[in-house]
C-alpha positions, -999 to +999 in steps of 0.1 A: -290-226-472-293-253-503-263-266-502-250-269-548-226-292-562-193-279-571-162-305-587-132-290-593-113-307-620-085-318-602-108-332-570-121-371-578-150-365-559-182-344-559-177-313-532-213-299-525-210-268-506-224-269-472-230-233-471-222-199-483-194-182-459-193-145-456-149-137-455-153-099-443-178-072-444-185-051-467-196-023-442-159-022-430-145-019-466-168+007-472-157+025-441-120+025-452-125+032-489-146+061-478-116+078-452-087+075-482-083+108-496-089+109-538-048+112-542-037+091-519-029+051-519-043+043-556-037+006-551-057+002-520-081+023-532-081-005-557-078-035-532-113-023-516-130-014-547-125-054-564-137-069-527-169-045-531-169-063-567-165-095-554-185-096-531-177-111-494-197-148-504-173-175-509-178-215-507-174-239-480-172-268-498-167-299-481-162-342-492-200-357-502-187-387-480-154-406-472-136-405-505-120-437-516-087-427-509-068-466-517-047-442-543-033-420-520-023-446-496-010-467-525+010-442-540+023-425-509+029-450-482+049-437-457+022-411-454-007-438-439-012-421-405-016-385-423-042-400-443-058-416-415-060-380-395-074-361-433-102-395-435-112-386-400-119-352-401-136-358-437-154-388-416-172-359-388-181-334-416-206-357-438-243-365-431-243-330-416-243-289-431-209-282-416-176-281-438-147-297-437-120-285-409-088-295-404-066-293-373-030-280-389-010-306-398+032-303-394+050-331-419+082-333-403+107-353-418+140-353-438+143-335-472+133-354-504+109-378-491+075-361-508+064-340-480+058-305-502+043-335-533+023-349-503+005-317-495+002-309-532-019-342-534-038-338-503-047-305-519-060-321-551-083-344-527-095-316-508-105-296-540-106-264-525-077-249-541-040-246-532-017-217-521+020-225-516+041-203-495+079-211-492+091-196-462+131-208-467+127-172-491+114-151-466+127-127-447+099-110-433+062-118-420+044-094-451+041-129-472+016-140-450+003-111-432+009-083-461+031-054-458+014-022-444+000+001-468+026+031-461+054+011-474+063+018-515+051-014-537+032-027-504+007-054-511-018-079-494-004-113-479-007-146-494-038-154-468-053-123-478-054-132-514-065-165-511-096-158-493-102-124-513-094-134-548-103-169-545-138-191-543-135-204-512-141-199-478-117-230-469-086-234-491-053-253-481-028-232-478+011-251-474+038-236-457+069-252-467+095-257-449+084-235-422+119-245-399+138-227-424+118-191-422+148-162-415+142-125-405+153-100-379+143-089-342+116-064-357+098-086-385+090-121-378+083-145-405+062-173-384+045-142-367+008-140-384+008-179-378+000-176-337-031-161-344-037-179-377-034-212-362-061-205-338-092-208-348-106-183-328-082-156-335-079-166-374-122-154-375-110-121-374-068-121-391-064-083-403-040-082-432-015-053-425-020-037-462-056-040-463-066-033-422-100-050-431-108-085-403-108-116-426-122-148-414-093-169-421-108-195-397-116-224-418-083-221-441-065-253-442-030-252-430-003-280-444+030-274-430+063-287-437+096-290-416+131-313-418+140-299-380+111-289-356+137-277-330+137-243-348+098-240-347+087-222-320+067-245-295+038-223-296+039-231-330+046-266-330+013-266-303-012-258-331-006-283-350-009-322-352+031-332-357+033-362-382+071-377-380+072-388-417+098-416-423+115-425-455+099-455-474+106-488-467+123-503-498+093-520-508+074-490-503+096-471-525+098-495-551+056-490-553+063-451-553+086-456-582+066-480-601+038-455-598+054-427-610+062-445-643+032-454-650+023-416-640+046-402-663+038-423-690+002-422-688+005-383-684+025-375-715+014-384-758+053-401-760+041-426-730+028-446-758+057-456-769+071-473-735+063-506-719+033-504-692+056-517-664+098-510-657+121-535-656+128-551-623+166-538-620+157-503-632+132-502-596+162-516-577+182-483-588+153-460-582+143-472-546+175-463-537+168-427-545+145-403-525+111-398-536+122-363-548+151-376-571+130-405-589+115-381-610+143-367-621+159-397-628+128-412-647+126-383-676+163-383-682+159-424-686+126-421-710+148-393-726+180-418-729+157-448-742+142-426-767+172-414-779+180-449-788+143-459-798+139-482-771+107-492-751+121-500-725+143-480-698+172-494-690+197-491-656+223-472-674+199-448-688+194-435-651+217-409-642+244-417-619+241-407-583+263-376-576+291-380-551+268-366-525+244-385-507+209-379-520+223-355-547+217-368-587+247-356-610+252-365-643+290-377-639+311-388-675 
């Protein structure tokens, strides 16, 4: 098939799709909507009725080449060899009709050093569209997988509706914090993931509300962990595991000098700062987790303003709570 050009807004390159991918069949949707009786199950009745709509055509859209990624691996350092992994699967699916595929990817490190603002980024490169599914809420595998339809205010899963209702055939989907998933001994939360990782199994995933195969096989999976010792090793055996370390203090003085000049170059009131912080103020802020140096940056672009400064200065930042990691705004 001719492949078409397609650019997101948020991708900075040109994605042309490599083909037209087929996510079910209609023929099976037909079957079910035909077997509900007229006063029964309105809302799946519904659910089959907008795939028929829709139509079972979405993209597989794919990088036109290598994507000058110098950005990425600017602005999130201690990230490299993820990158790396991302450039070389981009790397075997140019110069040829196949998409993009990605062998899941596990970001395991400790909390607040960008791993869930990683993946969002990765995302944005990717262009395919992002779904983001927190498991530290869950308490059961339906998020994922759907709840069945017999169940009162049942609905599809989170994969379901990403292949269904979205355009493409490929999105990234991000689990975050997958080690902190809870349930019971009857519903598992990381249970639709052993066949979702696979990508043999994933061709045909059967949400639980809808009962119609999806081909769930070229989803992108982005999952994040602090503690891998509560992922099951089946689990962790999908995936490639990237050990992500906190930022050198160099490194996190580039990350925080980036996101000022983010902030300020995202927002009309950025205009009235100086292009570059002052020295001390990136001495307080590399101290801080990636997480926290947001925080702290609006509050001191708040304080300065206050005071019609352009410039922020140290004691504009708020003060580090009396935990470690945790900001406070202490008197």
């Amino acid at each position: 098939m001719e492949s078409r050009s397609v650019v997101p807004q948020s991708s900075p390159f040109h994605l042309p799709v490599a083909q037209m991918r087929r996510v079910f069949a209609p023929e099976d949707v037909e079957r079910k909507l035909a077997k509900l009786q007229c006063d029964e199950h309105d809302s799946l009745r519904t659910t089959y009725r907008r795939m028929l709509e829709r139509g079972p055509q979405r993209f597989q859209v794919k990088p036109s080449g290598v994507p000058d990624m110098a950005e990425l691996y600017q602005t999130l350092p201690n990230f490299t060899e993820v990158l790396d992994d991302v450039k070389r699967h981009v790397a075997l699916a140019q110069d040829c009709p196949d998409g993009i595929e990605v062998t899941p990817i596990l970001l395991l490190g400790q909390p607040g050093i960008g791993k869930t603002h990683f993946a969002k980024k990765l995302a944005d490169l990717l262009g395919t569209g992002m779904t983001l599914v927190p498991m530290s809420s869950m308490t059961a595998g339906w998020l994922l997988s759907g709840s069945s339809s017999q169940w009162r205010g049942a609905k599809p899963g989170k994969v379901f509706e990403a292949l269904v209702d979205g355009e493409y055939a490929n999105p990234v989907i991000v689990v975050d914090e997958i080690d902190k998933a809870s349930g019971d001994a009857q519903y598992d939360p990381l249970g639709a993931l052993y066949s979702l990782l696979e990508h043999d199994t994933a061709q045909n995933f059967t949400d639980e509300f809808a009962e119609v195969p999806i081909d769930a096989s070229q989803v992108i999976w982005i999952t994040t962990a602090n503690d891998e010792r509560s992922i099951p090793e089946p689990i962790l055996n999908r995936m490639n595991v990237f050990e992500v370390q906190a930022p050198t203090l160099e490194a996190a003085r580039q990350i925080a000098r980036n996101l000022y000049q983010s902030i300020r170059g995202e927002h009309g009131w950025g205009a009235h700062f100086a292009p570059e912080p002052q020295d001390d103020v990136l001495d307080q802020l590399c101290e801080l987790p990636p997480r926290d140096m947001r925080r702290a940056l609006m509050t001191g672009f708040g304080n300065a303003r206050l005071e019609r400064r352009d410039a922020i200065r140290v004691a504009d930042l708020p003060k580090t709570g009396s935990k470690k990691g945790q900001m406070g705004f202490l008197q």
